[in-house]
C-alpha positions in Angstrom: 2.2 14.5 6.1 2.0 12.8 9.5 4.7 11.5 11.3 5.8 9.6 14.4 8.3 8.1 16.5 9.2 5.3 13.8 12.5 5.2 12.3 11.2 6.3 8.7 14.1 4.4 6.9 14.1 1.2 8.8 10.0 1.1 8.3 10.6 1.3 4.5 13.0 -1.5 5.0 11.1 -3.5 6.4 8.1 -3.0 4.1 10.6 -4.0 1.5 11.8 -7.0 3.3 8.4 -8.4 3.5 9.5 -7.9 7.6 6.7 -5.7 8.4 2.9 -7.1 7.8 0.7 -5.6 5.2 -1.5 -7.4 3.4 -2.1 -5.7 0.6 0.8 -2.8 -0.7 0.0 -1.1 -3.6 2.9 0.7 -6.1 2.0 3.4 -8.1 3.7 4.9 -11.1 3.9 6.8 -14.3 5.5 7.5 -17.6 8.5 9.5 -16.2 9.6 6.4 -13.4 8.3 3.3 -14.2 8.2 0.9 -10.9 11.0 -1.3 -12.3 13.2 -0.1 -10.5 11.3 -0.5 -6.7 10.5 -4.1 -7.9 14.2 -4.9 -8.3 14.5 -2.9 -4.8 12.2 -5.1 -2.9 14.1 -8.1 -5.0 17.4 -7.1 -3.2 15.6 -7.1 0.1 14.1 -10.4 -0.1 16.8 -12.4 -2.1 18.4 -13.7 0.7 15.4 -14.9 2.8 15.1 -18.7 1.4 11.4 -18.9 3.6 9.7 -16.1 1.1 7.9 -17.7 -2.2 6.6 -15.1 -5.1 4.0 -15.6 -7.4 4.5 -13.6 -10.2 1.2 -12.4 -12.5 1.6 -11.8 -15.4 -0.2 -8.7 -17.6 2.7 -7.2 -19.7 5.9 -9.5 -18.5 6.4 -11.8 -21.2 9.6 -13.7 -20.1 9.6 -15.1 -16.1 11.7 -13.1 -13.9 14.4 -14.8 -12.3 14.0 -14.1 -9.2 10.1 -15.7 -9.8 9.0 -19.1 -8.0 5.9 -19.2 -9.9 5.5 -17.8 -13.2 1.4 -16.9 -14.2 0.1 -15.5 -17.8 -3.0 -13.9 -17.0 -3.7 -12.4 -20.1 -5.6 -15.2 -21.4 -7.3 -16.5 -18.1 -10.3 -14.9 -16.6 -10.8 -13.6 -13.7 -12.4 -16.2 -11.8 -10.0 -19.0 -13.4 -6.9 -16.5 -12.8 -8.2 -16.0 -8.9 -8.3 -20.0 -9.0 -5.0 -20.9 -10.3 -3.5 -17.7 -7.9 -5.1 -19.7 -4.8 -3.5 -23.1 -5.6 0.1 -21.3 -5.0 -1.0 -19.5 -1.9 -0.3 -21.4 1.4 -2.9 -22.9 3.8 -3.3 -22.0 7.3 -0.8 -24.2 8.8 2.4 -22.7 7.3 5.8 -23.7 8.7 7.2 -20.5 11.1 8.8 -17.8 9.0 8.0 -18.7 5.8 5.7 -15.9 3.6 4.4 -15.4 0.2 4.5 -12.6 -2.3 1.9 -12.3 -5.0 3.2 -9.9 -7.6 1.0 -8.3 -10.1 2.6 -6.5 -12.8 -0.2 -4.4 -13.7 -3.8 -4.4 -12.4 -4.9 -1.6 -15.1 -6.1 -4.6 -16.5 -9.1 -5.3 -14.2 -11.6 -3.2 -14.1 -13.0 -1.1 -11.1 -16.4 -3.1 -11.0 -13.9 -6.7 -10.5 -10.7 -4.8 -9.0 -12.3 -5.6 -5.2 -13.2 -8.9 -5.9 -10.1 -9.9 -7.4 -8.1 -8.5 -4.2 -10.3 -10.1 -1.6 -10.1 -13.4 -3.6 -6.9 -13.7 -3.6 -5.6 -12.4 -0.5 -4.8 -14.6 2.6 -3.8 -14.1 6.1 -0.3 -15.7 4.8 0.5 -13.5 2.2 1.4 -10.2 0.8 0.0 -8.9 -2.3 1.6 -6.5 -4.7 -0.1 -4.8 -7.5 1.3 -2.7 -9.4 -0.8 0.2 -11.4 0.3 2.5 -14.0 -1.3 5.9 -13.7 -1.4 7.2 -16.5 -3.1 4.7 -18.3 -6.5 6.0 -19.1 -9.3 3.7 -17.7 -12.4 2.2 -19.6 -15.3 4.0 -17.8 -18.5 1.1 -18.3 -21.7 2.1 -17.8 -22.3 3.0 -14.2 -20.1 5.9 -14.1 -20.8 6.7 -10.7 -18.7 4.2 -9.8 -15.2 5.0 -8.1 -12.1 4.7 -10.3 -9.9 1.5 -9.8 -7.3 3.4 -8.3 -9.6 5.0 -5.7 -10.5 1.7 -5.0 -6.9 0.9 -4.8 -6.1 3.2 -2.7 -9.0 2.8 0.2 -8.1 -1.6 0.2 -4.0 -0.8 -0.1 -2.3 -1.2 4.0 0.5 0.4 2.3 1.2 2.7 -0.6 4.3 3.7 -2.3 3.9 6.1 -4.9 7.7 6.3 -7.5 8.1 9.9 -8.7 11.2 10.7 -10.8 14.2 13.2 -9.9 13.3 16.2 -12.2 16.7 17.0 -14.5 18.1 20.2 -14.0 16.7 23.3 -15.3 13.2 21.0 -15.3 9.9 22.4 -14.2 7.5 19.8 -12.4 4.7 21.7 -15.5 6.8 21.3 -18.3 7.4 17.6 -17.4 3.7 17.2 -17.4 3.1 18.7 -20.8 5.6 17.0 -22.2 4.5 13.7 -21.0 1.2 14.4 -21.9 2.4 14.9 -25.3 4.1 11.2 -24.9 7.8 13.3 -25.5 9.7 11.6 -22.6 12.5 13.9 -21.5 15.8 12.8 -20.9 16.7 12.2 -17.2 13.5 10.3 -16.5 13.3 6.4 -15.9 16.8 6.4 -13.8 17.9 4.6 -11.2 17.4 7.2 -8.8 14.0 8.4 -8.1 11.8 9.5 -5.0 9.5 7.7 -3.2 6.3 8.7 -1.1 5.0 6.2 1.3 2.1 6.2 2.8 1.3 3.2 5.4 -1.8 2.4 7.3 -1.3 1.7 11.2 -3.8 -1.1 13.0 -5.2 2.4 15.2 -6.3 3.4 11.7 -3.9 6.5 11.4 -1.5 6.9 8.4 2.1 7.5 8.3 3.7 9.3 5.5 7.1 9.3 4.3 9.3 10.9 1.2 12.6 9.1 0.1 15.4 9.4 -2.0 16.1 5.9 -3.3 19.1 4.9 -5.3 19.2 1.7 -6.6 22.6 0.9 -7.8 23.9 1.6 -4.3 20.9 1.0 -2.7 20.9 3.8 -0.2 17.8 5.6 1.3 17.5 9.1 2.4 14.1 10.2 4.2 13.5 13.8 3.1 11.8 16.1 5.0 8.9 18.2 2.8 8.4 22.0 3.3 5.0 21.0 4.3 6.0 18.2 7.1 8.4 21.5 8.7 5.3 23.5 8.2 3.5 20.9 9.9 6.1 21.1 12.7 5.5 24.3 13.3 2.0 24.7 13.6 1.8 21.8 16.2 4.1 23.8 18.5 2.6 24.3 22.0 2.7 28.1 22.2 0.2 28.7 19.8 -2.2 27.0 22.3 -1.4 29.5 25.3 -3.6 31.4 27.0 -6.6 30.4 25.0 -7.9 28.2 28.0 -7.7 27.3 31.5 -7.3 24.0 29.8 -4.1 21.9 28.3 -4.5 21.7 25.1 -0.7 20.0 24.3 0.1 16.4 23.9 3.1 15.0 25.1 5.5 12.7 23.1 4.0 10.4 25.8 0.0 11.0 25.3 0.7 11.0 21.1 2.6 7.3 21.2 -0.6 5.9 23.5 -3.0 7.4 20.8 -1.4 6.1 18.0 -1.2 2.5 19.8 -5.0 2.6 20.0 -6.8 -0.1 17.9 -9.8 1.9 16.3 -12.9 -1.3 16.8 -14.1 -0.9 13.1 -10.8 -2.4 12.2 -11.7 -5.6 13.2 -14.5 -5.9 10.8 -12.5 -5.2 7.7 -11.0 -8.2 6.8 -10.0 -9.9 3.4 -11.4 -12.7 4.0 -15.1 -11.9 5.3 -15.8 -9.4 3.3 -16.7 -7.1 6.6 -18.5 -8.3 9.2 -20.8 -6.6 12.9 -18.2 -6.6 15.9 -20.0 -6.5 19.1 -18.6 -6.6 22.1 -20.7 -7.6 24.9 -20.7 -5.7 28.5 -22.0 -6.6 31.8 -24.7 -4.6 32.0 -26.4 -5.9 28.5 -29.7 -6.9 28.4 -30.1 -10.2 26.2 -32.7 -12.3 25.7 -31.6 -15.4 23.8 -35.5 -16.4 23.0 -35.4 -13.4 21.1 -34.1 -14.1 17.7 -34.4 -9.9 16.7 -31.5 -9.6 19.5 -29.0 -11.3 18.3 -26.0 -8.7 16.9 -24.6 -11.3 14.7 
């Protein structure tokens, strides 16, 4: 689990509040917490913002939310006419300062992992965030190429941000017995309430992710970051005396050198974008050699 100098609390907050920019956050969850309860959450952050539209999709939902501007039933649409209909909600390019869009997708088990990068890339857009839920328990229909990656490894390598709802195990509750029960579909009592834990996981611009556990309660809406056995054990390998008198060399990083690495912008980044589908960044130098009657030359 990697962490920084970031406020871990205040960056959840302002994932939730739409206030932070990531194109494409992806919400995980399961039989024991459903991810009810986060969309409510992100609800009460955005409520009071008047400048943020969301289009709810709909899979499962069959009444429109209220907090919903636009209400889509995608059951019955394909997936070319549901990416259609999705695009004539989202906003052009010239947008009016501070205001935003949220597409919501209430479950994307429904689109399978040969369509599931399509679908995101045709409906994302520089002015919008897009919110897709998937339920991971489901089981997945494997078709025929089944070296293909799962939808949710796909998922995961297109998601900016991911936040993963895990549930507060009752007492005398073993994280195995929960797991056999579920698997059993016997739900134990405890599960599904309105406080659960939360792991986020968000992708900087240098290309370095940030990690983060939370305690969430809903009714009072309260977040506590908690700190992992294995984020203190991180801690403590990192510490500089293990690197003593193994070189002539420093081998530490200051709190200094650490915020200047993770403020670098990695140049691959540039080429992964929504909307080109990935493209060849080259960046000329002074000393190139180009010939422009050579049509073999040319980078782009």
């Amino acid at each position: 689990m990697i962490t920084s100098g970031h406020n871990p609390i205040t960056l959840l907050k302002r994932i939730l509040s739409l206030a932070e920019i990531s194109p494409f956050v992806l919400i995980a969850d399961s039989l024991a917490q459903s991810s009810r309860k986060l969309l409510e959450e992100v609800h009460y952050n955005v409520k009071e913002d008047s400048k943020i539209s969301i289009i709810y999709v709909s899979f499962e939902t069959v009444d429109k939310p209220s907090y919903a501007d636009v209400f889509i039933a995608a059951g019955s649409l394909s997936l070319d006419k549901l990416t259609q209909t999705v695009r004539t909600f989202l906003p052009s390019t010239n947008v009016p300062d501070g205001s935003k869009t949220m597409v919501l997708i209430d479950s994307m088990n429904y689109i399978s992992s040969n369509h599931v990068g399509q679908f995101v890339s045709g409906i994302s857009s520089r002015n919008s965030t897009l919110l897709g839920v998937y339920h991971t328990d489901v089981p997945e229909y494997r078709e025929s190429v089944s070296h293909y990656p799962k939808s949710i490894e796909l998922l995961h390598f297109m998601a900016t941000t991911v936040m993963e709802v895990q549930p507060v195990l009752p007492q005398n509750a073993t994280e195995e017995q929960m797991k056999d029960d579920l698997s059993r579909f016997l739900i134990p009592r405890g599960l599904n309430n309105h406080t659960f834990q939360l792991v986020l996981t968000t992708r900087r611009k240098s290309g370095r992710s940030l990690s983060y556990k939370f305690l969430i309660n809903s009714e009072t809406h309260s977040y506590d970051n908690i700190v992992t056995s294995d984020l203190i054990e991180d801690r403590d390998n990192e510490t500089p005396e293990m690197l003593q008198d193994l070189t002539t060399f420093n081998l530490t990083t200051s709190a200094k050198q650490k915020l200047a690495k993770e403020q670098v912008e990695l140049p691959f980044l540039e080429a992964q974008s929504f909307n080109t589908g990935g493209a060849i960044v080259y960046q000329f130098e002074k000393d190139d050699d180009y010939d422009e009657e050579d049509p073999f030359e040319d980078p782009f």
